[in-house]
PDB file with one MODEL, atoms N, CA, C and O in Angstrom:
MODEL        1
ATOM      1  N   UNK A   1    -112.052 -52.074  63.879  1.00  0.00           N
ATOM      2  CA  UNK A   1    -112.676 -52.717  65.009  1.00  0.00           C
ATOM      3  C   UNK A   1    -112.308 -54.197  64.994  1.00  0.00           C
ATOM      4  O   UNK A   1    -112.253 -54.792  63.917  1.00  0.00           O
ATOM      5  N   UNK A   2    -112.083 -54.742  66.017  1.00  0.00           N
ATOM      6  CA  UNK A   2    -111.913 -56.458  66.424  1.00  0.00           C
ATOM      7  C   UNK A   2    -113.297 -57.200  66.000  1.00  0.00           C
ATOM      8  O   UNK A   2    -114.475 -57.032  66.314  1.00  0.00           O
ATOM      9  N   UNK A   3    -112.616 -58.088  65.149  1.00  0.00           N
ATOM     10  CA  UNK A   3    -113.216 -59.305  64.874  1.00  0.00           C
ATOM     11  C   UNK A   3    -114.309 -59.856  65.535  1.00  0.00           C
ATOM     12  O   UNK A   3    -115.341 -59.993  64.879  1.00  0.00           O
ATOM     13  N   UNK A   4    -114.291 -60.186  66.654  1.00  0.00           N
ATOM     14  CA  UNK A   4    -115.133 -60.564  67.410  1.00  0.00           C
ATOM     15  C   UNK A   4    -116.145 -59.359  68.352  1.00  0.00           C
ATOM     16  O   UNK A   4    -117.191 -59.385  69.001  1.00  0.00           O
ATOM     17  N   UNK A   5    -115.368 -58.605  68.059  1.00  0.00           N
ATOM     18  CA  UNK A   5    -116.479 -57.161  68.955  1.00  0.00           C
ATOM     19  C   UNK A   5    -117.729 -56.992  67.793  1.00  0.00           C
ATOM     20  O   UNK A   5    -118.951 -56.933  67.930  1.00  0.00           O
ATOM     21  N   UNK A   6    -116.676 -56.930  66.356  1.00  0.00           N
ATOM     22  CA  UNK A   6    -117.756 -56.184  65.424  1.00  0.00           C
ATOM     23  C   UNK A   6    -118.995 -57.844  65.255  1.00  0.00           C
ATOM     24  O   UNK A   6    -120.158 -57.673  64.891  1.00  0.00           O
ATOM     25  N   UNK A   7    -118.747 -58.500  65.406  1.00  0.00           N
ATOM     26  CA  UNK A   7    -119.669 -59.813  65.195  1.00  0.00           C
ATOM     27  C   UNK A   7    -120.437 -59.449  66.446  1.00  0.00           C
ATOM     28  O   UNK A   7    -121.533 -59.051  66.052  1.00  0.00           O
ATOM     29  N   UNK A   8    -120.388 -59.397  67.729  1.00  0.00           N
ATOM     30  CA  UNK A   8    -121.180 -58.961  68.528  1.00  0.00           C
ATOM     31  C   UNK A   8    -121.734 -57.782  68.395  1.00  0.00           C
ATOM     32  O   UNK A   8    -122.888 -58.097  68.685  1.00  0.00           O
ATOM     33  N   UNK A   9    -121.784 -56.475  68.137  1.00  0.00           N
ATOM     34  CA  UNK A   9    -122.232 -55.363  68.306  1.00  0.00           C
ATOM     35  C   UNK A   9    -122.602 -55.395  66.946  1.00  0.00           C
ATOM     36  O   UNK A   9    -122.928 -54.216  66.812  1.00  0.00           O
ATOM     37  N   UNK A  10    -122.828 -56.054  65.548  1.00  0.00           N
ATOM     38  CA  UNK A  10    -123.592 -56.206  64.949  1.00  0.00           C
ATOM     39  C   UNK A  10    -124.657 -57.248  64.964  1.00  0.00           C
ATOM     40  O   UNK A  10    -125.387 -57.550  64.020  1.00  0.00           O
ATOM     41  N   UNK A  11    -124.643 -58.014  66.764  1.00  0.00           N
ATOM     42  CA  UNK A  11    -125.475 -59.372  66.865  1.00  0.00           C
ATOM     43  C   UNK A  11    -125.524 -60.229  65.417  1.00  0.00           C
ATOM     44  O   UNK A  11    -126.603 -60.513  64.897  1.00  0.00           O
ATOM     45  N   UNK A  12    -124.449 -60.544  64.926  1.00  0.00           N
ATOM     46  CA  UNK A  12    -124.366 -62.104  63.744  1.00  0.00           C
ATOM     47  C   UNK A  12    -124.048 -62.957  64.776  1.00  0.00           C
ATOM     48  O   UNK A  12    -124.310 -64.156  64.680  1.00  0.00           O
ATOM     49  N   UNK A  13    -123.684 -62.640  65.441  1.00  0.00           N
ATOM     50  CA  UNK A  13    -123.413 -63.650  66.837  1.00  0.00           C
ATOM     51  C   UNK A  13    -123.663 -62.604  68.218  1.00  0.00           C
ATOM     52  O   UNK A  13    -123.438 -61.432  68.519  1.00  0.00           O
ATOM     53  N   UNK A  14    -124.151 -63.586  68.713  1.00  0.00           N
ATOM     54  CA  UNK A  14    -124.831 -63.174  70.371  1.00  0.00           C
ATOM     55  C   UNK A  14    -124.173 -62.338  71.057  1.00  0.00           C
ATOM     56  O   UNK A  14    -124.457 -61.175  71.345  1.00  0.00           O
ATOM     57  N   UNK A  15    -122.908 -63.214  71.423  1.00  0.00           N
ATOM     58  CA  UNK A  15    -121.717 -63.105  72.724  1.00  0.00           C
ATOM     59  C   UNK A  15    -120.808 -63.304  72.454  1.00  0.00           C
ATOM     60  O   UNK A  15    -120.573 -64.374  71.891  1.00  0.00           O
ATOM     61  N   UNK A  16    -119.725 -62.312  72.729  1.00  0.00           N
ATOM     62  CA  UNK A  16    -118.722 -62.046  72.122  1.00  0.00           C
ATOM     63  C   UNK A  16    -117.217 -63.380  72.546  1.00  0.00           C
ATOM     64  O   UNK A  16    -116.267 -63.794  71.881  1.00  0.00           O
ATOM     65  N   UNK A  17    -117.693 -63.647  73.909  1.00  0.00           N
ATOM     66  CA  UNK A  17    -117.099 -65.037  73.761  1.00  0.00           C
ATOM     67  C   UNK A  17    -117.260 -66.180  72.707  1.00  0.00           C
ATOM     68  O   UNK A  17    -116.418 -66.910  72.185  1.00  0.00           O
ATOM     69  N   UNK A  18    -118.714 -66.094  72.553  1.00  0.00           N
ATOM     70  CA  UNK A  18    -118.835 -67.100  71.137  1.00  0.00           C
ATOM     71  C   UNK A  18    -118.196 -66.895  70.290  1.00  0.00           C
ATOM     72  O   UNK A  18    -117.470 -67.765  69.809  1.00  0.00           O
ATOM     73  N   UNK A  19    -118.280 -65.366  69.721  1.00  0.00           N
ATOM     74  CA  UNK A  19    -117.244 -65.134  68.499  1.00  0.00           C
ATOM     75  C   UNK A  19    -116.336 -65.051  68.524  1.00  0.00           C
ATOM     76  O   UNK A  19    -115.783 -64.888  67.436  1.00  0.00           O
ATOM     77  N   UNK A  20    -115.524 -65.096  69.706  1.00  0.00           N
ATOM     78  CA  UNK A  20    -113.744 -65.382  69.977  1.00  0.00           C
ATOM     79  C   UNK A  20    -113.519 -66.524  69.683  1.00  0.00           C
ATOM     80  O   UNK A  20    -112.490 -66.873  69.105  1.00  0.00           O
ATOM     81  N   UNK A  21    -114.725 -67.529  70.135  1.00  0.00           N
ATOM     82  CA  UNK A  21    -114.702 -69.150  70.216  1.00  0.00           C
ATOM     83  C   UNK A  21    -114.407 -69.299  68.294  1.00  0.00           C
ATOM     84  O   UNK A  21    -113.424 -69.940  67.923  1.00  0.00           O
ATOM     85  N   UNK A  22    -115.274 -68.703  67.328  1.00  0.00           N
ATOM     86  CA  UNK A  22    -115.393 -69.094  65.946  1.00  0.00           C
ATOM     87  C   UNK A  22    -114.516 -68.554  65.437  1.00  0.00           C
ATOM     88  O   UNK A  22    -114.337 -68.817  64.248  1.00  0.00           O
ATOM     89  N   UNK A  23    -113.539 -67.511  66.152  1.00  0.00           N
ATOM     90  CA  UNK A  23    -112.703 -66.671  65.433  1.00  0.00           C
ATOM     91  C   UNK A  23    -111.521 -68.021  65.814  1.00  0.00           C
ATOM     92  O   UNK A  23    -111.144 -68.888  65.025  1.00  0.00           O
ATOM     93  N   UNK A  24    -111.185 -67.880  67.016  1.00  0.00           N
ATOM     94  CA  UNK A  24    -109.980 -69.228  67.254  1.00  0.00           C
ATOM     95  C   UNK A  24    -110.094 -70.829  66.979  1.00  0.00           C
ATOM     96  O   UNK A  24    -109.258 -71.708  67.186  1.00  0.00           O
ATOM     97  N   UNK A  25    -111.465 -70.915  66.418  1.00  0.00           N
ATOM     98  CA  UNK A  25    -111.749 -72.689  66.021  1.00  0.00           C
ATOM     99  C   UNK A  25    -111.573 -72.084  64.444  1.00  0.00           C
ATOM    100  O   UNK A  25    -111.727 -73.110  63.782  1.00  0.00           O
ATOM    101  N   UNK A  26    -111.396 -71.261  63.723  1.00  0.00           N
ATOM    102  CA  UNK A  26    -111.088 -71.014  62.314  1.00  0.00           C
ATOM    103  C   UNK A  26    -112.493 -71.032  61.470  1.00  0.00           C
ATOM    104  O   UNK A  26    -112.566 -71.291  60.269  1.00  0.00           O
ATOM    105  N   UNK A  27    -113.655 -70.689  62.373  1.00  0.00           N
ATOM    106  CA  UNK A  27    -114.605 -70.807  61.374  1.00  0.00           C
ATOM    107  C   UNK A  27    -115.141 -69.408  61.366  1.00  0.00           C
ATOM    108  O   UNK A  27    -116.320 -69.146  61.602  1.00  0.00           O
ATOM    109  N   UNK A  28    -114.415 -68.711  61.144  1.00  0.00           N
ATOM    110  CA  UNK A  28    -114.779 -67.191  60.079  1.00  0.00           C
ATOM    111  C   UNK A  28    -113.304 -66.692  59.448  1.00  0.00           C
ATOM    112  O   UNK A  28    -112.111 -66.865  59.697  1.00  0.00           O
ATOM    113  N   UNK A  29    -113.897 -66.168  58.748  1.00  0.00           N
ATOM    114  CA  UNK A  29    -112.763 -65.541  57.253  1.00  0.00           C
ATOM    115  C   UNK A  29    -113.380 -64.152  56.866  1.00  0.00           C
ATOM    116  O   UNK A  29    -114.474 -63.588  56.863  1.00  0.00           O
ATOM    117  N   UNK A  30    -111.793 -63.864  56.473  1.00  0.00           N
ATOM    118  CA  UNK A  30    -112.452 -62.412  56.010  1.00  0.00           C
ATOM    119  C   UNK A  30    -111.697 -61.886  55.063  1.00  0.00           C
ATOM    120  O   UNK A  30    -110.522 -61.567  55.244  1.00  0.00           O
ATOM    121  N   UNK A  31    -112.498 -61.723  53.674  1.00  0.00           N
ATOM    122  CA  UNK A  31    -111.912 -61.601  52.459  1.00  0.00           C
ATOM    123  C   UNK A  31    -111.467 -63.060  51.499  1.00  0.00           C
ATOM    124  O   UNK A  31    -110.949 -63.172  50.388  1.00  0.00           O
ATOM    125  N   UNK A  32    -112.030 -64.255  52.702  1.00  0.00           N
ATOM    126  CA  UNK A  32    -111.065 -65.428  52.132  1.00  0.00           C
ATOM    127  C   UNK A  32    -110.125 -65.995  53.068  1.00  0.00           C
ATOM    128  O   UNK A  32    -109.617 -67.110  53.184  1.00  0.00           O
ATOM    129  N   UNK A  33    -110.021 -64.698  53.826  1.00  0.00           N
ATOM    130  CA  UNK A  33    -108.432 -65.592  54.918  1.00  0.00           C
ATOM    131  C   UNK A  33    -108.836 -65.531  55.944  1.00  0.00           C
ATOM    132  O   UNK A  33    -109.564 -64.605  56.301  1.00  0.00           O
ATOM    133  N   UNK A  34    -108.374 -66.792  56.936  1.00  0.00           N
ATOM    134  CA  UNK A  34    -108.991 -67.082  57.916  1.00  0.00           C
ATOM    135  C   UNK A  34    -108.853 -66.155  59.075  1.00  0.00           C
ATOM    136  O   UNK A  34    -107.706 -65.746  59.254  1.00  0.00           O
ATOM    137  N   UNK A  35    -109.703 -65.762  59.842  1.00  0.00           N
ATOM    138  CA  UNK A  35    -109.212 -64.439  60.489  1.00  0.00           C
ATOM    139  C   UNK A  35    -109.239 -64.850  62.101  1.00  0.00           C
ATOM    140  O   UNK A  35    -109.982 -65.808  62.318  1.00  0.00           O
ATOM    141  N   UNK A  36    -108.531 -64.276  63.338  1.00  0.00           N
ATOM    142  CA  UNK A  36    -108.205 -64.371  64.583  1.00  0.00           C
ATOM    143  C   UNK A  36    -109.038 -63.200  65.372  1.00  0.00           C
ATOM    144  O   UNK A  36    -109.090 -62.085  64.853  1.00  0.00           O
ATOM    145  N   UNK A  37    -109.738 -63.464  66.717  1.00  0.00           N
ATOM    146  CA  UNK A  37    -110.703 -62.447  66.997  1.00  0.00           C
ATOM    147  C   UNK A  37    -109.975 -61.114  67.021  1.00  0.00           C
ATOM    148  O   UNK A  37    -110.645 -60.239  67.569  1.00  0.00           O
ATOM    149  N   UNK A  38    -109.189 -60.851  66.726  1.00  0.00           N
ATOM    150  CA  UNK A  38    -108.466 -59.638  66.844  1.00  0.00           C
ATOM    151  C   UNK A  38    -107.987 -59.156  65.412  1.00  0.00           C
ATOM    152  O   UNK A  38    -107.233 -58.202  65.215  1.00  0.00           O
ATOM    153  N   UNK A  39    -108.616 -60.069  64.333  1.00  0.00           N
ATOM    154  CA  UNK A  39    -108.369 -59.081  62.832  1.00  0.00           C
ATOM    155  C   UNK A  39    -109.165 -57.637  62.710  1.00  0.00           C
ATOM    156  O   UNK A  39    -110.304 -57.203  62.881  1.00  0.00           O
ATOM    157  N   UNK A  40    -108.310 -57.325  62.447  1.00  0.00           N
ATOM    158  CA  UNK A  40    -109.672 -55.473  61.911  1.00  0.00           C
ATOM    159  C   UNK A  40    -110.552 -56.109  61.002  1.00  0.00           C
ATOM    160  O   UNK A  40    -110.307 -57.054  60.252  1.00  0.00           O
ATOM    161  N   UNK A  41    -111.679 -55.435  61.168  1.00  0.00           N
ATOM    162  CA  UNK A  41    -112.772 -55.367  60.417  1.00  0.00           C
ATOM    163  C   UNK A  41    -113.002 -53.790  60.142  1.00  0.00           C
ATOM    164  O   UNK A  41    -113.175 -52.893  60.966  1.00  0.00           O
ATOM    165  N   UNK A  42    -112.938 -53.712  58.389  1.00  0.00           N
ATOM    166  CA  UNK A  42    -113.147 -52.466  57.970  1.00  0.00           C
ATOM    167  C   UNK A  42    -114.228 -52.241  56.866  1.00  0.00           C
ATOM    168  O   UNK A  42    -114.285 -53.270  56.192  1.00  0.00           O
ATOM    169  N   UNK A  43    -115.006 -51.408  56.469  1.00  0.00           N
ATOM    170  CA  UNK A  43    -116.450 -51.228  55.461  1.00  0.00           C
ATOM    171  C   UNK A  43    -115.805 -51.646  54.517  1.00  0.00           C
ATOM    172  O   UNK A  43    -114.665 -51.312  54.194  1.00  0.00           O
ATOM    173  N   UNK A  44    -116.731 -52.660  53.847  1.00  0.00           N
ATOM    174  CA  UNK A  44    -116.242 -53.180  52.524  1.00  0.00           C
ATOM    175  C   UNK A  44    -115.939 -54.650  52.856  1.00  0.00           C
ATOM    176  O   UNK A  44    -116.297 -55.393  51.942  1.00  0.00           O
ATOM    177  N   UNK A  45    -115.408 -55.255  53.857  1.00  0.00           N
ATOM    178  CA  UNK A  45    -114.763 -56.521  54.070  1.00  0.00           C
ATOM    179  C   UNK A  45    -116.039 -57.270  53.771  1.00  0.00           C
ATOM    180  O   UNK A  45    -117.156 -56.769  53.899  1.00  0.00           O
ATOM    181  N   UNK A  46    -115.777 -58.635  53.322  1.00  0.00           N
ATOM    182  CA  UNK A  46    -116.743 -59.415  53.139  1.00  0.00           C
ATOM    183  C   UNK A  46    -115.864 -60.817  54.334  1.00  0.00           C
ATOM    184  O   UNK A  46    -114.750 -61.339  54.357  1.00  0.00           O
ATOM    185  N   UNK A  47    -116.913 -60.920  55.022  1.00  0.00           N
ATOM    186  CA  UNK A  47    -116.841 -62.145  56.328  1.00  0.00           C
ATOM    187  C   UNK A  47    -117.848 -63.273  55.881  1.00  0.00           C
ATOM    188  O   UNK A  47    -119.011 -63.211  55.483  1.00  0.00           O
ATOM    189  N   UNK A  48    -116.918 -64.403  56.105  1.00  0.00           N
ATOM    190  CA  UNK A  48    -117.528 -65.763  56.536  1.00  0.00           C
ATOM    191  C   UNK A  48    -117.443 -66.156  57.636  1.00  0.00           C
ATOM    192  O   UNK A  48    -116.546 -65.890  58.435  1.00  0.00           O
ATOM    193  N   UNK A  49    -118.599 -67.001  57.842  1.00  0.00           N
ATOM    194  CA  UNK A  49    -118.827 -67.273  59.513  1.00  0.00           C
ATOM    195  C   UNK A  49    -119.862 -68.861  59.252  1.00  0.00           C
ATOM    196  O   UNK A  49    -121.060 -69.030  59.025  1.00  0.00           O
ATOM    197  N   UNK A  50    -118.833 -69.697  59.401  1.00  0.00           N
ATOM    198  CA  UNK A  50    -119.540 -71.020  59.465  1.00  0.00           C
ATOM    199  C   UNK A  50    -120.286 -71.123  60.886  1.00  0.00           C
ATOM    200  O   UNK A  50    -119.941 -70.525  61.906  1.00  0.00           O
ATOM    201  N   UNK A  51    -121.479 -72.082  60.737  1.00  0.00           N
ATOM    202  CA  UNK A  51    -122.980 -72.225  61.983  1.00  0.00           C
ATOM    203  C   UNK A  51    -122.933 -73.534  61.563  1.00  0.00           C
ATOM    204  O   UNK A  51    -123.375 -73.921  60.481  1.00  0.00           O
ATOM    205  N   UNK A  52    -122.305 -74.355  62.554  1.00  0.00           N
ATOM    206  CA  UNK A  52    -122.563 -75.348  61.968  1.00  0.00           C
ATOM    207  C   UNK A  52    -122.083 -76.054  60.578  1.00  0.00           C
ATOM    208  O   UNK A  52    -120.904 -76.213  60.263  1.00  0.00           O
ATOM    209  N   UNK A  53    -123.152 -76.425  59.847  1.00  0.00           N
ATOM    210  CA  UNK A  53    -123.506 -77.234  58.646  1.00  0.00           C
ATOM    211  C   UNK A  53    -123.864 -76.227  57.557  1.00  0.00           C
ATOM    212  O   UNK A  53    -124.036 -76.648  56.414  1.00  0.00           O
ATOM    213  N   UNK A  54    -124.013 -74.682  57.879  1.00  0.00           N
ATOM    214  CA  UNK A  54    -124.477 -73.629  57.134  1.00  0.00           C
ATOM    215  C   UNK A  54    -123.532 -72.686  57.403  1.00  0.00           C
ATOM    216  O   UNK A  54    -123.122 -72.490  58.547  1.00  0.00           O
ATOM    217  N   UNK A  55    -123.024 -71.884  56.126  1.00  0.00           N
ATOM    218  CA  UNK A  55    -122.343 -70.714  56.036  1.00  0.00           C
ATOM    219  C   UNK A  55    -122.894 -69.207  55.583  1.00  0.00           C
ATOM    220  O   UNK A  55    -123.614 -69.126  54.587  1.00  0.00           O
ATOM    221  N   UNK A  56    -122.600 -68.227  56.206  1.00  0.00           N
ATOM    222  CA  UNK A  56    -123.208 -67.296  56.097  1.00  0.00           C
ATOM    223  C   UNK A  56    -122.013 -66.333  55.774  1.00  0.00           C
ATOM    224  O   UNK A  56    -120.953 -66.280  56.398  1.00  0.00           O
ATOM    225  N   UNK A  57    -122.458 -65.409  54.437  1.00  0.00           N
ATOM    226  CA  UNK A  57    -121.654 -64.735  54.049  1.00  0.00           C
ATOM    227  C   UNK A  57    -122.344 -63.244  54.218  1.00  0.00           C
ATOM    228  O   UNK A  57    -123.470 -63.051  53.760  1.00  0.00           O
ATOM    229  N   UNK A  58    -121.563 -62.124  54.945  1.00  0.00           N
ATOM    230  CA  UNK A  58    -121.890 -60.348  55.043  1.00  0.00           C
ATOM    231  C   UNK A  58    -120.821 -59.953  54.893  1.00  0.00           C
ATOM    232  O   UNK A  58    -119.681 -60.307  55.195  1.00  0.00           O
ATOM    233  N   UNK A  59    -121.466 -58.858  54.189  1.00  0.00           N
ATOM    234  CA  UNK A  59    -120.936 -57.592  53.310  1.00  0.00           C
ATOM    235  C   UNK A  59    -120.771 -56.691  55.034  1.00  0.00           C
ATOM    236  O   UNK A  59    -121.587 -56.930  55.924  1.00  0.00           O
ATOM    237  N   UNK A  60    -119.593 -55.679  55.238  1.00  0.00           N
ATOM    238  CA  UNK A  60    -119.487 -54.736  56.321  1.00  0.00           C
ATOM    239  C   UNK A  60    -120.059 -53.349  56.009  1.00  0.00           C
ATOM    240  O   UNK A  60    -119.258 -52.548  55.525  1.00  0.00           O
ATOM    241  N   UNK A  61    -121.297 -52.946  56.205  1.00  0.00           N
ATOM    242  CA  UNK A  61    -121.237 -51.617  55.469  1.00  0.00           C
ATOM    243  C   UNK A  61    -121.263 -50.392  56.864  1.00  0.00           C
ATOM    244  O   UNK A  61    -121.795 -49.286  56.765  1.00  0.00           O
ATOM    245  N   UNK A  62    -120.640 -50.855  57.980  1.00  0.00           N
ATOM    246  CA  UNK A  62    -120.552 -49.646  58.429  1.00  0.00           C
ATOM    247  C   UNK A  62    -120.189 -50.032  59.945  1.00  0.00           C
ATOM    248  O   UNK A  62    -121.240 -50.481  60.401  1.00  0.00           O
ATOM    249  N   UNK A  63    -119.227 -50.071  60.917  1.00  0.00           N
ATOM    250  CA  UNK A  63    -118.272 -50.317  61.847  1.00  0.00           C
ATOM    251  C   UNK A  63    -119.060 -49.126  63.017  1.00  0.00           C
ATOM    252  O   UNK A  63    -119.313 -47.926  62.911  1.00  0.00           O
ATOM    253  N   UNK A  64    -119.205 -49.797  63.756  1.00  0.00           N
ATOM    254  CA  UNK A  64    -119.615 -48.645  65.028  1.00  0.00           C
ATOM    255  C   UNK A  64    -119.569 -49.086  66.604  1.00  0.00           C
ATOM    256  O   UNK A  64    -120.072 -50.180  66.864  1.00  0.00           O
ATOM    257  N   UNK A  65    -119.090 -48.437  67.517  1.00  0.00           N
ATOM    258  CA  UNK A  65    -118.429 -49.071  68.659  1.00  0.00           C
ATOM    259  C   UNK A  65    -119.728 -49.474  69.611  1.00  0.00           C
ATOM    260  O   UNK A  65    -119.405 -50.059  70.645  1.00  0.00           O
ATOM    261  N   UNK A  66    -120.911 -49.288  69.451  1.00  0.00           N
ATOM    262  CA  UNK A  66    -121.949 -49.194  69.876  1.00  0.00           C
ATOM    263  C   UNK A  66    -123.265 -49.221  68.991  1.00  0.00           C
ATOM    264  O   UNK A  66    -123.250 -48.387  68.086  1.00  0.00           O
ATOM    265  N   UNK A  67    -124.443 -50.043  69.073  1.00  0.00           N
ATOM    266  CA  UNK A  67    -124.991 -49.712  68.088  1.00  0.00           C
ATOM    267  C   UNK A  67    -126.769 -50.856  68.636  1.00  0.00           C
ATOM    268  O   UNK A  67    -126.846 -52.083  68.704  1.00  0.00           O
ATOM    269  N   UNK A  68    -127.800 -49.894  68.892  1.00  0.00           N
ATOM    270  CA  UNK A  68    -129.031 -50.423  69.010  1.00  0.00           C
ATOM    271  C   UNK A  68    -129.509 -51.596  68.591  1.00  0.00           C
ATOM    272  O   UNK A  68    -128.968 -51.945  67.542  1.00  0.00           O
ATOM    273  N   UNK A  69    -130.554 -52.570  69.118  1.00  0.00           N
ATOM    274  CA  UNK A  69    -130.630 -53.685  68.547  1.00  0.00           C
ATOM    275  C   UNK A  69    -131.665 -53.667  67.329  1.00  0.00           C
ATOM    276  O   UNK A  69    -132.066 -54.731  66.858  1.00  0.00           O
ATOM    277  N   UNK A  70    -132.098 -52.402  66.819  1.00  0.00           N
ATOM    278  CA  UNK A  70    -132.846 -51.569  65.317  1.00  0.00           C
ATOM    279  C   UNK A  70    -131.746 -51.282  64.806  1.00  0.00           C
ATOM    280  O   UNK A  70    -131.961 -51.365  63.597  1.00  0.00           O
ATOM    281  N   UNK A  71    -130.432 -50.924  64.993  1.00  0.00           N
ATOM    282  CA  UNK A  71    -129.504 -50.476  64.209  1.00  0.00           C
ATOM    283  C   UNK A  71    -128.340 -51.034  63.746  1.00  0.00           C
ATOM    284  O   UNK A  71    -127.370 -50.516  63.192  1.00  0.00           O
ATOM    285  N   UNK A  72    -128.693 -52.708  64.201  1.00  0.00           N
ATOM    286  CA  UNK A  72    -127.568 -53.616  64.308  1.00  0.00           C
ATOM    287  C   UNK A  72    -127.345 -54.405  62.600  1.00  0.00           C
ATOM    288  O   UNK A  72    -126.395 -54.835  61.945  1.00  0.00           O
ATOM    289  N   UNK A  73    -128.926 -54.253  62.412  1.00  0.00           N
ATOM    290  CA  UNK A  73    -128.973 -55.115  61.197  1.00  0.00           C
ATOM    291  C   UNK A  73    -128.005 -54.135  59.908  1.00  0.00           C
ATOM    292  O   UNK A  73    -127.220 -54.557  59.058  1.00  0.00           O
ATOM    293  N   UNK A  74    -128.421 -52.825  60.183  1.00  0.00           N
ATOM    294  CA  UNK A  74    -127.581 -52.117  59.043  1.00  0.00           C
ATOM    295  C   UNK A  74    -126.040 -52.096  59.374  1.00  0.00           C
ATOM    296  O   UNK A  74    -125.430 -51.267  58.699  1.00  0.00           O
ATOM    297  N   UNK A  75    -125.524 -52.582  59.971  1.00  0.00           N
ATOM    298  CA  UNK A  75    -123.891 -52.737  59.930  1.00  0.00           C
ATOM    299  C   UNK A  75    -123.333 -53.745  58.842  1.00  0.00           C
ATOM    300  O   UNK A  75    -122.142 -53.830  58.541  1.00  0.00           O
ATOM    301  N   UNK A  76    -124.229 -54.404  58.363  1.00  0.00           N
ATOM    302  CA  UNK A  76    -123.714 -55.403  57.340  1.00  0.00           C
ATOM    303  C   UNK A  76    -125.356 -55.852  56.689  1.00  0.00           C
ATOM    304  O   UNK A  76    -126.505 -55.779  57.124  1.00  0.00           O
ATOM    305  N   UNK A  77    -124.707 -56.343  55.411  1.00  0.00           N
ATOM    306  CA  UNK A  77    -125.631 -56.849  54.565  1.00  0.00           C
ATOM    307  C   UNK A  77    -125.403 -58.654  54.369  1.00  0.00           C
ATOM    308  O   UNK A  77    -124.328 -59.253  54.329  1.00  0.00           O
ATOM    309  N   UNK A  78    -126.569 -59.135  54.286  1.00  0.00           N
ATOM    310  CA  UNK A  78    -126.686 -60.613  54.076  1.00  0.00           C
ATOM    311  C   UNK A  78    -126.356 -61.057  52.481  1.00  0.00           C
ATOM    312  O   UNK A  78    -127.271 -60.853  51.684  1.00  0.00           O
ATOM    313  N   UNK A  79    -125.327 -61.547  52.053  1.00  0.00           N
ATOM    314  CA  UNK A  79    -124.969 -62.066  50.860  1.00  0.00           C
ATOM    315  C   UNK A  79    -125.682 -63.313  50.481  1.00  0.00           C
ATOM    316  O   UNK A  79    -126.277 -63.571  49.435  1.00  0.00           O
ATOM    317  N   UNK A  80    -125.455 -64.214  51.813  1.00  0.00           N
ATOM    318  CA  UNK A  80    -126.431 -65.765  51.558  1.00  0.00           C
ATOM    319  C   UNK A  80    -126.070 -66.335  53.119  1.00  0.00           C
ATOM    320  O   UNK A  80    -125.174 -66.182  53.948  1.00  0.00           O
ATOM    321  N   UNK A  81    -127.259 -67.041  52.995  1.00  0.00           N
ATOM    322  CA  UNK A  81    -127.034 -68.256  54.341  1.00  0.00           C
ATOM    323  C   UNK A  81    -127.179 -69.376  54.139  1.00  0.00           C
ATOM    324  O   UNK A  81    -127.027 -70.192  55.047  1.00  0.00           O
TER     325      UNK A  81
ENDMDL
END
């Protein structure tokens, strides 16, 4: 799944324009390397996503093209914020 879809449809970010916006200003990574809204995101990847002055690091535990706003939180796990 795209970079910026899976950040939206797991709501870590709102709107998926936003996360195109953080994917092309270079403030998310994935695995370490800086990623473009169009990197795959696959279970297991670990993503950074700078907010600002605060970085937030998730674990991917599960990719889905669609997904409830009760079912959003289990697509990834919170490492730290």
């Amino acid at each position: 799944m795209r970079l910026d879809k899976f950040l939206k449809v797991s709501r870590i970010i709102k709107r998926r324009s936003v996360a195109k916006e953080a994917g092309d200003g270079g403030r998310v990574t994935i695995n370490g390397k800086p990623a473009k809204p169009s990197s795959e995101v696959k279970v297991g990847d670990v993503l950074e996503v700078r907010f600002g002055d605060k970085l937030g690091r998730y674990e991917v535990l599960a990719v889905s093209e669609h997904a409830l706003k009760a079912e959003a939180g289990g697509m990834y796990k919170i490492l730290s914020e």
